[in-house]
N, C-alpha and C positions, 0 to 999 in steps of 0.2 A: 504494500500500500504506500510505504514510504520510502523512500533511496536520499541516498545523500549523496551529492558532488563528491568525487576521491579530487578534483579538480577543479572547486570553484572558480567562481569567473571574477565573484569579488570579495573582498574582504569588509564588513562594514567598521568593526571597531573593536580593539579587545573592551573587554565588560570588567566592571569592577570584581575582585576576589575570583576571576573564571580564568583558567586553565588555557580552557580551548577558546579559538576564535569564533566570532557567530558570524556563522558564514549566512550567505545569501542560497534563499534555496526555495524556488516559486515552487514544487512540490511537496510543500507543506501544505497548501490549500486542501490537498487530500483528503486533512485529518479532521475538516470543519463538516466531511460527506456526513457524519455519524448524525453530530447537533443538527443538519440540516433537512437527515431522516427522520429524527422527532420530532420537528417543529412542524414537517408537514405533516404529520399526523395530528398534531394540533392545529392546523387550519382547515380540517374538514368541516364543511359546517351542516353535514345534517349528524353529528353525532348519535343525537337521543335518538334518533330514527333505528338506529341497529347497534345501541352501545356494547354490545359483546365481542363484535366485529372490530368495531374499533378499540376495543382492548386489546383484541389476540394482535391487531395492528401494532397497537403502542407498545405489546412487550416485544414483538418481534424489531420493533424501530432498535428499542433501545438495546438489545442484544446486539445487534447492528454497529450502535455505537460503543458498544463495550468492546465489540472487538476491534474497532478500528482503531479506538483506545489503548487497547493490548500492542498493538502493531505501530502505533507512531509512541509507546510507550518504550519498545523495543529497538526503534532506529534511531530516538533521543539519548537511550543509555550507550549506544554506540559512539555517536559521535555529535556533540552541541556546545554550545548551545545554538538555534538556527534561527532563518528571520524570514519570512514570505518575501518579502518586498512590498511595498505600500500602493494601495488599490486608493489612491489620494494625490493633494498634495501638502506636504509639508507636517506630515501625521495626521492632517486630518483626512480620517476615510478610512480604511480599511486592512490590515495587515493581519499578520499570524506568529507568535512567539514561540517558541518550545525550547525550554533545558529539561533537565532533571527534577526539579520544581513541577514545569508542568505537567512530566508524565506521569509523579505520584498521584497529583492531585487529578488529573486526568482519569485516571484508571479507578480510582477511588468514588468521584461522584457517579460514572458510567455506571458501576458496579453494584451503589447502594442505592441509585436510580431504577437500576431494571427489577432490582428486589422488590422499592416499593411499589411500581407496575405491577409485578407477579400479585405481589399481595394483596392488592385492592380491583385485582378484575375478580375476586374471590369475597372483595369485604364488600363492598361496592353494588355489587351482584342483586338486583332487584330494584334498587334505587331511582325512578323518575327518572333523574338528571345523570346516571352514571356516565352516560358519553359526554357530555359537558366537562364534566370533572375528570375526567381523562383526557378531555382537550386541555382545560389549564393546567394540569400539571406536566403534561407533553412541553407543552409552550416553556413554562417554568423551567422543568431540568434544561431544556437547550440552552433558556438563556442562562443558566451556570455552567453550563459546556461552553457554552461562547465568552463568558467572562476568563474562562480558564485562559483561555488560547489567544485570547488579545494579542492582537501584537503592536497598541498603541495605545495610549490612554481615553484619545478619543472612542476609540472599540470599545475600551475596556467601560467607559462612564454608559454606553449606549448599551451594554448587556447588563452593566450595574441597575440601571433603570426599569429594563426589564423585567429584573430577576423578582425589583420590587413590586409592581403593580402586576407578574403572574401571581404572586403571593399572594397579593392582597385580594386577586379574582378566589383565591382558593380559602382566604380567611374569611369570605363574604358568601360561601357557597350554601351554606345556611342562612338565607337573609333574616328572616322573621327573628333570628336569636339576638336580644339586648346586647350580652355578654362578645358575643363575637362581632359586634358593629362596633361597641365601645373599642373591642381592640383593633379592630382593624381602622380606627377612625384616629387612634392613637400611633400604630404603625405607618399609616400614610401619613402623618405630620412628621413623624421622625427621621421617615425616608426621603420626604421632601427636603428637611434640613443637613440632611446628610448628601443627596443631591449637589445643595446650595456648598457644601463645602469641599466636594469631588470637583464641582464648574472651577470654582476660585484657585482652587490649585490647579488647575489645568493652565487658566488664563496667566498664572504667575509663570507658568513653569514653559509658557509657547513665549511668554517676553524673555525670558533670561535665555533659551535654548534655542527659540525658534521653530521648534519638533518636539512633535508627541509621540515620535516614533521610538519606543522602548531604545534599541542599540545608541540614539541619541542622550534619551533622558540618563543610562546606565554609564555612558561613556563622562555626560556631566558631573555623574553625582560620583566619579573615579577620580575627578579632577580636583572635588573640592576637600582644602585641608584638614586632615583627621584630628582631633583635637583641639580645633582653632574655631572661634565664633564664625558661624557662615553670614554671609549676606541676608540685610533683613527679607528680600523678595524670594531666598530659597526656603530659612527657618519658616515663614510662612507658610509656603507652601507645602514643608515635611511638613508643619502642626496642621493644617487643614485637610490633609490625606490620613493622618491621628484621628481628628477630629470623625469622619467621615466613617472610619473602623469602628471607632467607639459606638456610635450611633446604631450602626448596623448588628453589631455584635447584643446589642442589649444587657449595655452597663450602667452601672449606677449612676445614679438615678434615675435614667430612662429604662430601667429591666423591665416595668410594668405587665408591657402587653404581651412580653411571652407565656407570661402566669395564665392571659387570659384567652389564648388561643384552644383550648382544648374545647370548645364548641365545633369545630373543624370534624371533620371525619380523620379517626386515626392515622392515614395513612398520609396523612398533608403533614400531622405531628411530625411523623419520620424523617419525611423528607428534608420539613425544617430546621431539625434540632440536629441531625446528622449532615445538612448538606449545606442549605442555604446562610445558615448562621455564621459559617465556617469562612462566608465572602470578607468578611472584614479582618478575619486571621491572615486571609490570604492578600488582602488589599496590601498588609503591611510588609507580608513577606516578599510578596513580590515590589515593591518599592523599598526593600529593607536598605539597599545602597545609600540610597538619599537620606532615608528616616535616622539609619545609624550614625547619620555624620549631625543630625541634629540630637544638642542634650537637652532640649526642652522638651521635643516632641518625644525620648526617650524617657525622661521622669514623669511625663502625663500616663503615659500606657502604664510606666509601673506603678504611680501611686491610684490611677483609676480601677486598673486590673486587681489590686492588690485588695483596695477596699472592696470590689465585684465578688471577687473570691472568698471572702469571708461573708461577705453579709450572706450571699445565695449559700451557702455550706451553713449555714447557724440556721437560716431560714427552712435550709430544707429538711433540717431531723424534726420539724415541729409539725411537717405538713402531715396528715389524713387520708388526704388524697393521691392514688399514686400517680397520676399524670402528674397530677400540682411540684410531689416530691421531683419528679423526673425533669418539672421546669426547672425550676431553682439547682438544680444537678445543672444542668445545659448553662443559665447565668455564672454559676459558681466555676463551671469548664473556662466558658469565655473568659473570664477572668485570670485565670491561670495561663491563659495561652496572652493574655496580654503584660499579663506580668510579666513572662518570660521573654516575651519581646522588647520590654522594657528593661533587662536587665542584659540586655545582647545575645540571650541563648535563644537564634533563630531556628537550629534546626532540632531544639528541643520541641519550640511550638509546633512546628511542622510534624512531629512525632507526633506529637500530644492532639492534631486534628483529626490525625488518619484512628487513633486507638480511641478517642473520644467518637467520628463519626461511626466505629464499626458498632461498639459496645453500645451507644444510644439509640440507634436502628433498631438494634434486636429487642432494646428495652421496650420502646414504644410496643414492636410490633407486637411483642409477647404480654405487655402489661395486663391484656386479658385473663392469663393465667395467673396473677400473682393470687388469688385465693385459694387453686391449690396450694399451691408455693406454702403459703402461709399453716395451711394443714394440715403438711406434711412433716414443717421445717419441727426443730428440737424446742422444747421450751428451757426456759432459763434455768440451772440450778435451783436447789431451796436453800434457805437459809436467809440470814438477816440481809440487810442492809448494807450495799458494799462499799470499803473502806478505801479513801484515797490515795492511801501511803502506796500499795500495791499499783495503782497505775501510773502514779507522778515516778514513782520507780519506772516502768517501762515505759513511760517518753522520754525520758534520759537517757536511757538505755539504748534506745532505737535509732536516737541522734546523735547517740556516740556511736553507735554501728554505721549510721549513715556517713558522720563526717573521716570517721578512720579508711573505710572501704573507698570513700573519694578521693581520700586522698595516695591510697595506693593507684586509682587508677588518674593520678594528675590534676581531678577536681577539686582545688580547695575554694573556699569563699572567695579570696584573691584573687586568685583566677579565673573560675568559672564560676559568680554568684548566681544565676539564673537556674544553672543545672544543678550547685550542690542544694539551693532554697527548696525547690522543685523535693529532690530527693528526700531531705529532711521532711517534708508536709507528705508525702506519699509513704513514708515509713510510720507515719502515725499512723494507719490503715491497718498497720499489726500491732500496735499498743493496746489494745484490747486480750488479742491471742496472748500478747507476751503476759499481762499483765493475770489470766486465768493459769499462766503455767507457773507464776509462781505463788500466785495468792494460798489459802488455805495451806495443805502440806505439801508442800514443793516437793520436789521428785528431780535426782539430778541426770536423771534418764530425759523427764521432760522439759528439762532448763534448756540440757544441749540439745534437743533436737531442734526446740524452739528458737535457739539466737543460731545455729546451723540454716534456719530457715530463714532468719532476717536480714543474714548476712547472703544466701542465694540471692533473695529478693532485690535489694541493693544493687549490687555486683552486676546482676543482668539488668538492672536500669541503665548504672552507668555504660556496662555492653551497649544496650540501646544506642545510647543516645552515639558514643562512636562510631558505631555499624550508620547509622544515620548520615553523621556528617561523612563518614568515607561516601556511603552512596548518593547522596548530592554534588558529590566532585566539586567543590566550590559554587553550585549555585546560589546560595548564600551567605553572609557574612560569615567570619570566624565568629568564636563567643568571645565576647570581649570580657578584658579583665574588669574588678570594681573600680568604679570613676572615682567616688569620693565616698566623703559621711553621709550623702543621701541616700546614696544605693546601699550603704551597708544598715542606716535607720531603718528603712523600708524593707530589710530583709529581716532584721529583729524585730522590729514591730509584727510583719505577717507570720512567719514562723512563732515566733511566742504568742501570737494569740491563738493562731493552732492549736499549741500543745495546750494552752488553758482550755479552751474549748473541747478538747479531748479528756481530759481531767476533770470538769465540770460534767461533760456527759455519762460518766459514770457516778458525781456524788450527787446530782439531780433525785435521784430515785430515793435518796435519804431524805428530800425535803418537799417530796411530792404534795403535802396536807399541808406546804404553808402558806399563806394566803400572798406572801410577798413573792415567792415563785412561779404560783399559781398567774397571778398579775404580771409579771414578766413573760412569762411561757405566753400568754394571750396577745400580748405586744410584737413577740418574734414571731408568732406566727401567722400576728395582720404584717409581718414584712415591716414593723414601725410604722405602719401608715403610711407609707412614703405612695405607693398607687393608689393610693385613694386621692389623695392630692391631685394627684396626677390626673385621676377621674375627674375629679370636682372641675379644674381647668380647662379639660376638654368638656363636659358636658355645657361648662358657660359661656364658653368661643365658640363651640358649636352644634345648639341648644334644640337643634332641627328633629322633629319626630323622627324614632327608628325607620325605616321601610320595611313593608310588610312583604309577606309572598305574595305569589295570585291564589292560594288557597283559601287564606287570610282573607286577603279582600273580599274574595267570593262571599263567605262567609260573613262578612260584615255589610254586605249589602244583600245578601238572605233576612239577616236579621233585621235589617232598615225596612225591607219592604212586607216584612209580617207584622212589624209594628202598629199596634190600631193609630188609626187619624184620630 
């Protein structure tokens, strides 16, 4: 499907942190046949007329596109990074990108796209509208296949666009529901301001360069000095490409509306929380050249992400509901992955999308069964009320196993803050384990299997994330060492509140009957009020009755006309 020049004709520019040159290569176009197979299956327009048909359509498109995916996945690990050449002038118009970058992420949405296809010609199945809704979600995955593949900013802002308003056709698919108007009325303001801050930095970034053409933007942002204040028209520009992540991603204080999507048909959850959400991870990464040489637009990701992270992780042990838990998991993710970009470990975030997109797909899809789950699962020990000494011992524990093991494999705070923070918060995951293997009558059969365990866990993290950056071959930054006292505040701060939060969540149960926890626990779990605010705002800006269905109306005009005179 794809071939590469052994003898390009040109060379466009070396790219920042890349190895190889990006060659010129109009046979790239190839790889856009996939996205262009699903979108026409979303512009059929008598859908509802035979929606079964047009499902077996749209799984077959997107099989289509997973493999074409597969195959310009396989002649980018060969040799890239590569560049269409511009269907434009001056970047604006039309190009195609691919490194290593794009063919993880490539292969990754294809892949959890055709799932959620499969899935919902099956969930879907009887529904009035199901060919509709297998038209916008057709439409939707392409335009996140065509954001992948940009190969210029202007592309990239015209599938960014997209990607929003297929969304918002799929968060509206139930019109008559309050709950999913409010969010989707909340989603389209925030997509529009995030918009408003993708245009601005384009507009900055065609006066300073000229070209929106990636091989240009990457060659500028190689040019400008590491370490040194950039020019006010470029920090700009990295902060409003920040900006425009944030928004998208659904960070604090704008997380609202992902809580309140779950009026949607399951199978939009999926796609969301695994696929679409992930644009603003990837916004950053792929402009990480430019972002990384700004330290403004790097202490916003990490002190945004940082506060995202914790609030959605404290929020979501309190939630009921398990989609609700499942949201606040997804705001709490985003978070972590912007942390980590804030802290320069880019190709930890890049990890951290693909194991976040796999693992939340399946959540969603399966969320149906969590009452077996729950049926089946073991109940807690007896006995009294459990004592804190035994878990504030194992978060110590776990973060001296995390920091020792990091540092045999070269990760110390100094060096690699983003990745050793990372590991440290993810080995609290076993503080629980560690903390039941020593409580009551330890057993020194189950100590050592137990820290044998925590130290595998560890070990193949840090594996991870090296296996990572080897297979990116430089398509994005190194991890950069700690800047100063901010990055290392913000790594104590987030980390210790972890491990309190982990220590708390076991001595909680000691003070279940008090009325001052009782009172807290109901505050963490309206989220502080913060989307209610956020409610109250939108419903006074824009005060306009719900819209109904035609069921609805029908219905309200049976009743009108049986009414006596």
């Amino acid at each position: 499907m794809l071939f590469i020049y052994r003898d390009a004709d040109a060379i466009i520019s070396r790219v920042a942190h890349r190895p190889e040159r990006c060659l010129l290569e109009p046979r790239l176009w190839l790889s856009a046949v996939g996205p262009i197979a699903v979108a026409a299956v979303g512009c059929v327009p008598t859908a509802d007329a035979r929606p079964r048909l047009v499902a077996r359509l749209a799984f077959a498109a997107s099989l289509f596109a997973g493999g074409v995916a597969v195959l310009t996945a396989a002649a980018l690990a060969e040799r890239g990074p590569i560049w269409s050449g511009p269907i434009g002038v001056r970047g604006i118009g039309l190009a195609l990108y691919g490194d290593r970058l794009t063919a993880i992420l490539l292969v990754l949405v294809a892949f959890v796209g055709a799932i959620v296809i499969r899935y919902s010609m099956h969930y879907m199945d009887g529904d009035p509208h199901h060919g509709r809704f297998t038209r916008y979600l057709c439409l939707t995955l392409a335009s996140v296949l065509l954001l992948i593949i940009s190969g210029n900013l202007f592309q990239f802002a015209l599938a960014w666009t997209a990607t929003s308003l297929g969304l918002h056709r799929l968060l509206l698919f139930y019109p008559d529901r309050p709950a999913a108007i409010l969010a989707g009325r909340k989603k389209f303001v925030l997509s529009r301001l995030g918009d408003v801050c993708l245009l601005g930095a384009m507009g900055l970034l065609y006066v300073r360069v000229g070209s929106l053409d990636y091989p240009a933007l990457f060659t500028y942002a190689a040019a400008q000095p590491t370490g040194m204040p950039l020019a006010a028209g470029v920090d700009a520009s990295a902060l409003l490409l920040v900006g425009a992540a944030l928004l998208k991603s659904a960070q604090f204080p704008v997380h609202g509306w992902l809580t309140e999507v779950m009026e949607t048909p399951t199978p939009v959850s999926a796609l969301l929380h695994a696929g679409i959400i992930n644009a603003g991870g990837f916004l950053v990464l792929r402009f990480a050249d430019l972002i990384a040489r700004s330290t403004a637009s790097l202490e916003l990701l990490a002190i945004v992400g940082g506060t995202t992270a914790l609030f959605g992780s404290v929020v979501m042990l309190t939630q009921t509901s398990v989609k609700g838990s499942l949201a606040f998991s997804t705001i709490a993710q985003m978070g972590f992955m912007m942390l980590e970009c804030g802290l320069g470990a880019f190709a930890a975030a890049l990890l951290h999308i693909v194991a976040h997109s796999l693992y939340k797909a399946h959540a969603f899809l399966a969320s149906g069964s969590v009452i077996d789950l729950a049926r089946t699962s073991s109940s807690p020990r007896a006995g009294g009320a459990p004592h804190p000494a035994p878990m504030t011992i194992a978060v110590a524990g776990v973060l001296a196993v995390a920091l020792t093991v990091g540092a045999r494999f070269g990760a110390t705070v100094v060096a690699q803050p983003g990745v050793v923070a990372l590991a440290a918060i993810v080995m609290m995951g076993l503080a629980h384990f560690v903390a039941s293997a020593i409580d009551a009558r330890p057993s020194a059969a189950v100590v050592g299997r137990t820290i044998a365990l925590a130290v595998l866990v560890v070990a193949s993290y840090f594996a991870l994330q090296i296996g990572v950056e080897r297979l990116l071959g430089g398509s994005l930054p190194p991890v950069e060492a700690l800047r100063g006292p901010l990055d290392l505040a913000i790594i104590l701060v987030v980390v210790g509140a972890f491990a309190v939060v982990t220590v708390m969540q076991s001595v909680l149960p000691r003070y279940a009957h008090d009325p001052r926890w009782q009172a807290l626990y109901v505050h963490v779990a309206n989220g502080f009020y913060v989307n209610a605010v956020a409610n109250r705002h939108v419903l006074r800006y824009w005060p306009g009755p719900p819209p109904q269905s035609a069921a609805t109306r029908r219905a309200a005009a049976v009743a009108l006309q049986e009414e006596p005179s």
